[in-house]
C-alpha positions as CSV (number, residue, x, y, z in Angstrom):
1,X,40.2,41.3,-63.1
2,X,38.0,37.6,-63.6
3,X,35.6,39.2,-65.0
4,X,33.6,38.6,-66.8
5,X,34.0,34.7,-67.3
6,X,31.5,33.7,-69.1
7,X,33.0,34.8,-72.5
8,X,33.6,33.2,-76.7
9,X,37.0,32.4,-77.9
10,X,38.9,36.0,-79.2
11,X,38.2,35.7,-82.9
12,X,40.5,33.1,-84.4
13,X,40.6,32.5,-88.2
14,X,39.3,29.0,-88.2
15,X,41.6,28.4,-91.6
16,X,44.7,29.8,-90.3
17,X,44.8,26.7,-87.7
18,X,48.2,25.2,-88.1
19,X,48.1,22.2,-85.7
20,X,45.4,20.9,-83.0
21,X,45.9,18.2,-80.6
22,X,43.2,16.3,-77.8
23,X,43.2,13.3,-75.3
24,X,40.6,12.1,-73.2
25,X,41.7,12.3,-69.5
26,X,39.3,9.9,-67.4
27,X,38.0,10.8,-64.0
28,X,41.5,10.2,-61.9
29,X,44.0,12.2,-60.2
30,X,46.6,10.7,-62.4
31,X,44.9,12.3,-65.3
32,X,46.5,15.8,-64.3
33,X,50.2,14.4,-64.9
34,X,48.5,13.1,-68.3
35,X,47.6,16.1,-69.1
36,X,51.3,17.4,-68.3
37,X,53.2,14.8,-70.3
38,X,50.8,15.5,-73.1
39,X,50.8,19.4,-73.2
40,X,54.6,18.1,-73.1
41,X,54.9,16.2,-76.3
42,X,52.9,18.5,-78.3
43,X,54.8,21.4,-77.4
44,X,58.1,19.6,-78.5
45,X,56.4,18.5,-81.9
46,X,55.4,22.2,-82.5
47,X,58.5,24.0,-81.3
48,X,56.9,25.3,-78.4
49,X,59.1,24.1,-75.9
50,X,60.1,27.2,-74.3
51,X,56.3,28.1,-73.4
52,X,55.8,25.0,-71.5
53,X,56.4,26.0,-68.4
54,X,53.4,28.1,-68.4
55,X,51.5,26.4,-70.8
56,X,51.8,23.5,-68.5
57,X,51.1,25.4,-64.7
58,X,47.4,26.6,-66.4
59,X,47.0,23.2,-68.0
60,X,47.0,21.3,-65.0
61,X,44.6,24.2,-62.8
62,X,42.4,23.5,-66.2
63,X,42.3,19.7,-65.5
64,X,42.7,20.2,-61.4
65,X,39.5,22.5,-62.0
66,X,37.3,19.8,-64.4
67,X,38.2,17.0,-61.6
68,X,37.4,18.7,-58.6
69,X,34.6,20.6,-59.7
70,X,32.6,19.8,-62.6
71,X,32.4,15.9,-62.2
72,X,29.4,14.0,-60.8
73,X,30.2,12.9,-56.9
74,X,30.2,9.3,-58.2
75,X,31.8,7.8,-61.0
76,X,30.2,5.2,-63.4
77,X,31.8,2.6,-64.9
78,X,30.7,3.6,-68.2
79,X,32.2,7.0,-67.4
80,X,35.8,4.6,-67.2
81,X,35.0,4.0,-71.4
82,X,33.7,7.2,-72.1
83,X,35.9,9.7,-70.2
84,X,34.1,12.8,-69.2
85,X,36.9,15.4,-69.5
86,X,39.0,15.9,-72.5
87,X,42.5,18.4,-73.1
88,X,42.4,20.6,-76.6
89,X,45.7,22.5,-77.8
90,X,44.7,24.4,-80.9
91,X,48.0,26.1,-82.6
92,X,47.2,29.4,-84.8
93,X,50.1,31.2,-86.2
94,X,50.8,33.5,-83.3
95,X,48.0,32.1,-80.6
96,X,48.1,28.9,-78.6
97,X,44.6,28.1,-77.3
98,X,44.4,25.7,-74.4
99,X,40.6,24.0,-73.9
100,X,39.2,21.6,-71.6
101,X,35.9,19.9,-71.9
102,X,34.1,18.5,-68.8
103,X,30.4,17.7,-68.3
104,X,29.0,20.3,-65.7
105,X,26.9,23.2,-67.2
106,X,28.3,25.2,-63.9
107,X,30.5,27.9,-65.2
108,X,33.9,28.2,-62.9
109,X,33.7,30.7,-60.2
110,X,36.9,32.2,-59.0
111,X,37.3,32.3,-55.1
112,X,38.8,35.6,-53.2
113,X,41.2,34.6,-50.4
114,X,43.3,36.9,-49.1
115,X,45.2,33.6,-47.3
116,X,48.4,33.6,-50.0
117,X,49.6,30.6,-47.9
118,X,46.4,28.5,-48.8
119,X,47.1,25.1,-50.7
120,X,43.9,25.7,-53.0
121,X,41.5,28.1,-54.1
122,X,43.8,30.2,-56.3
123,X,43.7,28.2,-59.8
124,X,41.7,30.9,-61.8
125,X,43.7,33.6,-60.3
126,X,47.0,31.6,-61.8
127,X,45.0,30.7,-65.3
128,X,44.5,34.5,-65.2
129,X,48.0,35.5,-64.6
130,X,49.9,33.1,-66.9
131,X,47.9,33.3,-69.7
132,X,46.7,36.0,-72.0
133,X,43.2,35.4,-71.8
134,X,41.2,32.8,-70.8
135,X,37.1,32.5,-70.6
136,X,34.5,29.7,-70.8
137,X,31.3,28.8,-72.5
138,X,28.8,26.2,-72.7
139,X,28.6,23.4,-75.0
140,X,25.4,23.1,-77.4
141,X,24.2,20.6,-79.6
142,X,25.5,17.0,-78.7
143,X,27.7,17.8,-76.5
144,X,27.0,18.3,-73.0
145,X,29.1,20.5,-70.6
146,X,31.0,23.4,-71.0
147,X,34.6,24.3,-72.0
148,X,36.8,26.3,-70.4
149,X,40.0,28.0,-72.2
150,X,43.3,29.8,-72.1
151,X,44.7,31.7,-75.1
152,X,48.6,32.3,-75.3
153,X,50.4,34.7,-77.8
154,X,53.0,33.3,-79.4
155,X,55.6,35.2,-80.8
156,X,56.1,35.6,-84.4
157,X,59.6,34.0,-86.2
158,X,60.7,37.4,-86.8
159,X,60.2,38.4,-83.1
């Protein structure tokens, strides 16, 4: 069902891109409910409000996932200036892709646990079962890391 992870974007016209949206998100817990309020926002701006619910829930397993698992052990304050996980929404006409940047080259690895009552280890399963898709890749060039995304289909006005 997870696999495989280590996957491209679906094949999204880059011109047919109708809105796109990031924030920097530093190396706190607070920076999930961040993330929240501004998956929030955007929604409202681009009528989207009805998808938030689970836009939002694999949003914050995105950001839950980049801050538990794919920072270094120790922050540094130039880490504070330069925040090392950032948030994409990326609006096509009928796809809504989720992103989020971090700095580990470590691709996410989803845990089996048959303990449903467990407080963690179930974020990817989630990620897998409220979204349409979702993969990751690494980051080339200048950028360091990886990014790891979740695509939604959106329903057409006529739907």
């Amino acid at each position: 069902m997870l696999e495989p992870l280590r996957q491209g974007l679906p094949p999204l016209d880059p011109a047919a891109v109708s809105s796109a949206a990031s924030c920097a998100l530093p190396a706190r817990c607070e920076a999930v409910r961040d993330a929240r309020q501004f998956t929030r926002g955007t929604l409202d701006q681009w009528d989207l409000a009805d998808r938030f619910d689970d836009v939002c829930l694999v949003v914050s397993e995105l950001v839950t996932n980049a801050l538990r698992h794919a920072l270094p052990t120790h922050a540094s304050p130039a880490s504070e200036q330069c925040p090392p996980v950032r948030l994409h929404l990326m609006r096509w006409t009928e796809r809504l892709v989720c992103a989020v940047r971090d700095p580990s080259h470590d691709g996410p690895v989803a845990r089996g646990t048959d303990d449903f009552s467990a407080e963690s280890g179930r974020g990817l399963f989630l990620v897998d079962s409220f979204s349409d898709s979702w993969g990751w890749h690494p980051l080339a060039g200048r950028l360091s890391g990886k990014v790891v995304w979740a695509l939604f289909q959106l329903r057409s006005a006529g739907e």
